[in-house]
C-alpha positions in Angstrom: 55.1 56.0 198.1 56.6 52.3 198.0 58.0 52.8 194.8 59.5 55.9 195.9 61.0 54.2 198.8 62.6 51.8 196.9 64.2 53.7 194.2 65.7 55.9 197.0 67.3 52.3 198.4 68.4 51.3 195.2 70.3 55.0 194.5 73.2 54.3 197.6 73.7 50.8 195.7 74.4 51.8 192.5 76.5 55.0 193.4 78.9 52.6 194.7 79.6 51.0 192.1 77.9 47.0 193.2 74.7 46.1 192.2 73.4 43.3 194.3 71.6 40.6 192.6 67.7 39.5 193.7 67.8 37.3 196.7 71.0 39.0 198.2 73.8 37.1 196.4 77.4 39.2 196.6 78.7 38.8 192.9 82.3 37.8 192.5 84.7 40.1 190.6 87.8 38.7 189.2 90.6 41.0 188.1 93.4 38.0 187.9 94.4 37.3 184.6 93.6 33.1 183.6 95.4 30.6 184.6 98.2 30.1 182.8 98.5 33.4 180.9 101.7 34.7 180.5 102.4 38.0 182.7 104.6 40.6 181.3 106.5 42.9 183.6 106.0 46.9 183.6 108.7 49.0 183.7 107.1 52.0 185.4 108.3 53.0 189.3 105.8 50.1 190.7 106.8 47.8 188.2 110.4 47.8 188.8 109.4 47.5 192.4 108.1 44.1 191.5 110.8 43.0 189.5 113.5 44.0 192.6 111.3 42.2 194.8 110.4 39.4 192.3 113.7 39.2 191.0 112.2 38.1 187.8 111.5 39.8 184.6 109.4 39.3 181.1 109.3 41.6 178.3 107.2 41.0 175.1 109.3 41.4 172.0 107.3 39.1 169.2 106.4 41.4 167.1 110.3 42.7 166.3 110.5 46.0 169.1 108.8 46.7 172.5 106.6 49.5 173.2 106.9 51.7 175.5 103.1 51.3 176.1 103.2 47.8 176.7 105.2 48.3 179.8 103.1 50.9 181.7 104.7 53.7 180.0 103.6 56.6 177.3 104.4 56.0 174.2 106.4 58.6 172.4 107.4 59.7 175.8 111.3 60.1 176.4 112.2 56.9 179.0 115.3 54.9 180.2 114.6 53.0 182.6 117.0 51.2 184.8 116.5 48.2 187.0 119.8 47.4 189.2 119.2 44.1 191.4 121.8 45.0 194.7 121.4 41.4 196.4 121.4 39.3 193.7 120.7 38.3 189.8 117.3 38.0 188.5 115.7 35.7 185.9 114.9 37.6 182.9 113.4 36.1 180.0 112.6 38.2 176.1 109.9 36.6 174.0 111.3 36.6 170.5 110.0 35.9 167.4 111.6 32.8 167.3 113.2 32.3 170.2 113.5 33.4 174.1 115.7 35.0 175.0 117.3 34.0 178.6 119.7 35.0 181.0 120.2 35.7 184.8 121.3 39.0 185.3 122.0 42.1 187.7 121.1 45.1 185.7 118.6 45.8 183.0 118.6 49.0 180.6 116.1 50.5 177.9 117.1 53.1 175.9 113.8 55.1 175.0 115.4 58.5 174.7 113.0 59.3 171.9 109.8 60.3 170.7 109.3 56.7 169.4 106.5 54.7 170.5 108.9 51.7 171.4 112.3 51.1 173.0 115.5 51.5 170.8 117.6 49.1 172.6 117.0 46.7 175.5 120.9 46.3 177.1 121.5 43.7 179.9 124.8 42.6 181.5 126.8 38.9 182.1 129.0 38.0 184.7 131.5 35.4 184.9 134.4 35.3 187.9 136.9 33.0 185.6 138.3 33.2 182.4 136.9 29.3 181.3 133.1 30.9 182.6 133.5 34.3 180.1 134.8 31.7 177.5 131.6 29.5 178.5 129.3 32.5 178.2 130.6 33.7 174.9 130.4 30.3 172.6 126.8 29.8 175.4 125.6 33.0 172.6 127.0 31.5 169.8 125.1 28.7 170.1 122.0 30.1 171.5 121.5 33.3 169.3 123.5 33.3 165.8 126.3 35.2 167.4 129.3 34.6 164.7 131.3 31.5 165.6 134.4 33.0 163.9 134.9 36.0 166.0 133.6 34.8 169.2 137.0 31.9 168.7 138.8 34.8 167.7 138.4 37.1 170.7 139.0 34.1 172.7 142.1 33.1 171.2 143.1 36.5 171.9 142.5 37.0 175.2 143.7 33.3 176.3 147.2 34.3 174.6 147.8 37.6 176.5 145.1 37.4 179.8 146.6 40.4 181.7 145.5 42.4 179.0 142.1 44.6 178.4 139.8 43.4 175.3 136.8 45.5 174.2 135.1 43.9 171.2 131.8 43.7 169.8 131.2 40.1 168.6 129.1 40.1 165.2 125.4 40.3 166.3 123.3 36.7 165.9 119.9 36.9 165.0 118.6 33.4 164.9 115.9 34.3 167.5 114.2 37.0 165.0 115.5 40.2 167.2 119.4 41.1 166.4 121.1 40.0 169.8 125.2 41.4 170.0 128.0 40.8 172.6 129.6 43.5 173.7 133.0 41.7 175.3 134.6 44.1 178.5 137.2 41.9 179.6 139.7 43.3 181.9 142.9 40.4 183.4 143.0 42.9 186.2 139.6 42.6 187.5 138.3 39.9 188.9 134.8 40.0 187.4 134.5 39.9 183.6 131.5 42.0 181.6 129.6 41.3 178.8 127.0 43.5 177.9 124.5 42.1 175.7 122.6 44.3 173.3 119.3 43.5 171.9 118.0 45.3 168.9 115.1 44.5 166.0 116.2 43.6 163.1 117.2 46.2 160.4 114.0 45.4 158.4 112.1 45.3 161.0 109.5 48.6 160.9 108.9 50.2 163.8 106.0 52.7 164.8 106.4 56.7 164.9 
C-alpha cells in the first residue's frame, strides 16, 4: 500500500514536466544561450518585432547565402520579408565570409520569392542629406567591399558636373568580403535625400541548396 501511495505522488510530478530531485532541491533550467555567443536575428513576425524594437539586426551569411530556415522561416517556402524602421535607423551587421558587413539603415529587404531553401538577395538602403555625404558613402564601399574604384570616381564626376540632374547607376559589385556586395546609385539634385540601395548577393560560384 506505501508503494502504491507513492507512485501515485510521483505521477502529478512527472506529468508536468519537473522532476524534483531527493531532498527537495528545484533544478535550474537555462534556455539562454552562453555568454558571449553571437545571436542572430529571425525574420519571422516576432522577429521583426525585435528588430523594430531593438533597432538592431544580424544575419548569418558565412557559408556564401542565408537560409530561409535559419531565420525562423521554412525553407523552400515563398518569403519577402520587409523590415521598415519609422523612428529611426538600425544597426545592421552581415557576417561574411571574409568580412562584415556594416551599415546603419532604415529598411531591410529579402527576396525569397522561390522555392529555394535560402534568400536570393538581401537589399538594404543608405542615406545621405548632402552631396559630399553620398560621395562619402560611395568611395566608404569602395574601400570597404571591392566596389570598382573606377566607376564609383566616374559616377561622381558625373553627378558633381551637372547636380540638378537624376543619376541611376549600378556601380560594379565588390566582393572582397566573400558575398558579391553592388551599389545601386538613386541620386535625384531635386530631392533632398539621396538613395543608395545596396544589394547583396553570393558569389556566382557559390552553390546554393534546392
Amino acid at each position: 500500500m506505501k508503494r502504491l501511495a507513492t507512485v501515485l505522488f510521483a505521477v502529478p510530478l512527472l506529468l508536468t514536466g519537473c522532476v524534483v530531485p531527493f531532498g527537495g532541491a528545484t533544478p535550474t533550467v537555462t534556455s539562454n544561450p552562453p555568454a558571449g555567443a553571437k545571436i542572430f536575428s529571425t525574420l519571422d513576425e516576432a522577429g521583426i518585432e525585435k528588430i523594430k524594437a531593438s533597432k538592431s539586426a544580424r544575419l548569418d551569411m558565412t557559408t556564401g547565402y542565408l537560409r530561409k530556415s535559419g531565420v525562423g522561416l521554412e525553407d523552400g517556402s515563398p518569403e519577402a520579408p520587409d523590415v521598415h524602421i519609422s523612428d529611426g535607423l538600425m544597426d545592421l551587421v552581415i557576417e561574411a565570409p571574409y568580412t562584415d558587413i556594416t551599415a546603419r539603415t532604415d529598411r531591410l529587404r529579402l527576396n525569397g520569392l522561390n522555392k529555394r531553401a535560402d534568400f536570393s538577395e538581401v537589399t538594404y538602403f543608405l542615406t545621405a542629406g548632402s552631396r559630399d555625404d553620398y560621395f562619402a558613402l560611395i568611395r566608404d564601399g569602395v574601400d570597404r567591399y571591392g566596389i570598382d574604384h573606377e566607376s564609383a570616381e566616374m559616377v561622381i564626376e558625373s553627378i558633381s558636373r551637372d547636380p540638378e540632374d537624376k543619376t541611376e547607376f549600378a556601380i560594379a559589385p565588390g566582393t572582397s568580403t566573400g558575398l558579391q556586395v553592388t551599389y545601386d546609385l538613386r541620386y535625384d539634385g531635386a530631392k533632398d535625400v539621396q538613395v543608395i540601395i545596396v544589394h547583396v548577393n553570393g558569389l556566382p560560384t557559390t552553390g546554393r541548396s534546392s
